[in-house]
VMD Tcl script that draws the C-alpha trace (Angstrom):
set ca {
  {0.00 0.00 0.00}
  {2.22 2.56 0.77}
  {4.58 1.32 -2.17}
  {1.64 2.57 -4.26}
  {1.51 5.92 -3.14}
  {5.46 6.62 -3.22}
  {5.87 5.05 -6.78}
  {3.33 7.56 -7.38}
  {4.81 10.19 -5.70}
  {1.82 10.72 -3.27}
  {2.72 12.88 -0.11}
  {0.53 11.07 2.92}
  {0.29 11.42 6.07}
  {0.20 7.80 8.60}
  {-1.77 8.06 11.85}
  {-0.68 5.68 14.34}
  {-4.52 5.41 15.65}
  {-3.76 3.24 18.48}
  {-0.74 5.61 19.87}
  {-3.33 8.48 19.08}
  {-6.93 7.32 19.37}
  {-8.83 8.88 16.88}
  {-12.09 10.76 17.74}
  {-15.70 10.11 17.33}
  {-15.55 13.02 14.62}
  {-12.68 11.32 12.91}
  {-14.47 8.04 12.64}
  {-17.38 10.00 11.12}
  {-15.50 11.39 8.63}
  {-14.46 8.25 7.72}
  {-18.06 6.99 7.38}
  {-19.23 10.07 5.75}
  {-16.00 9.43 2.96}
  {-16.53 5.63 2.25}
  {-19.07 4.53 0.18}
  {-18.89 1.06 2.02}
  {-21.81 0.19 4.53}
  {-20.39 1.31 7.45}
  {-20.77 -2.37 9.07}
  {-17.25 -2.54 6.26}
  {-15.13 -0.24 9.10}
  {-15.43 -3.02 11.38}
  {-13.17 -6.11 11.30}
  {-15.26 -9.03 11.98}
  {-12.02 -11.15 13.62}
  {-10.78 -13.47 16.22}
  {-10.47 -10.28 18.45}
  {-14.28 -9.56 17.49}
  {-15.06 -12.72 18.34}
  {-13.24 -13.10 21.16}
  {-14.84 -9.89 22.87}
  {-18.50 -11.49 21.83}
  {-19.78 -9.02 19.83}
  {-22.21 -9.82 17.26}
  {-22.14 -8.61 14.32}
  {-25.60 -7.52 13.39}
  {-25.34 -5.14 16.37}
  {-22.73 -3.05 14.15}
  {-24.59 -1.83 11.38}
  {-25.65 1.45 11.78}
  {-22.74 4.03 11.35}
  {-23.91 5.14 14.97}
  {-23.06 1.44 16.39}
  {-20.22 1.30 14.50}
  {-18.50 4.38 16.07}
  {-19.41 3.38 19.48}
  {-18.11 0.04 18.61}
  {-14.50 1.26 17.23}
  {-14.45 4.14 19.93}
  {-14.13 1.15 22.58}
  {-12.23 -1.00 20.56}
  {-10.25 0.61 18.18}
  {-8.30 -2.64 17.04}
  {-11.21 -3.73 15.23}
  {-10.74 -0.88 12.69}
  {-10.21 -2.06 9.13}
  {-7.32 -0.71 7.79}
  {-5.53 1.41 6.00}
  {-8.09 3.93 4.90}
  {-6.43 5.90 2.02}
  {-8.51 9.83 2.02}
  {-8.16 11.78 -1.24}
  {-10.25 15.47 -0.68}
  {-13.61 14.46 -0.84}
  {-13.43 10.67 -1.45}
  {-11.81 7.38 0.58}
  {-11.39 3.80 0.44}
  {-10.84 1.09 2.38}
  {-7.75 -0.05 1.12}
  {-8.06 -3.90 0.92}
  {-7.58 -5.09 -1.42}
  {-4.49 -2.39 -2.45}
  {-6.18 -1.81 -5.75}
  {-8.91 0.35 -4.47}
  {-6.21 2.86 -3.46}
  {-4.80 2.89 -7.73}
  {-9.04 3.50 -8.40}
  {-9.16 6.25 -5.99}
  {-5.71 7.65 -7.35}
  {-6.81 7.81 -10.90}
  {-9.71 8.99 -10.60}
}
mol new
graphics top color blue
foreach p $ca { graphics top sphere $p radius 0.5 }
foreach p [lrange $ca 0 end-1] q [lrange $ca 1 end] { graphics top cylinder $p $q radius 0.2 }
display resetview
């Protein structure tokens, strides 16, 4: 991923978000950017599962903030922002779609 953006000589900008836990506006933003469902931000793993969450609890972009606010390792990751528009960057071709576009 990040090979993509310096072959393309894309200046970016990595938050650590567990060393500097993002805010309810930031995950917003992200939500209001994506044009996944926002149920997509969450990563249904072994650390989901293991903190017995369900899933169909996390499908409103409300839930999913509260959600990620508590546990922000279940944020899928990276999210690449361009202006206006961002993907979730799995797999690392969305982030060439969002680049030439």
């Amino acid at each position: 991923m990040l090979e993509i953006l310096r072959e393309r000589g894309v200046e970016f900008d990595v938050i650590e978000y567990l060393d500097h836990p993002l805010s309810r506006a930031d995950f917003e933003r992200f939500l209001e950017l994506l044009p996944d469902p926002a149920a997509d931000l969450v990563r249904k793993d072994k650390n989901f599962k293991a903190l017995g969450l369900n899933e169909d609890d996390y499908q409103t972009p409300e839930a999913v903030v509260e959600v990620l606010l508590e546990h922000p390792k279940l944020m899928q990751r990276p999210i690449i922002i361009r202006g206006e528009r961002a993907v979730l960057a799995r797999p690392s071709d969305k982030v060439l779609a969002l680049l030439d576009d």
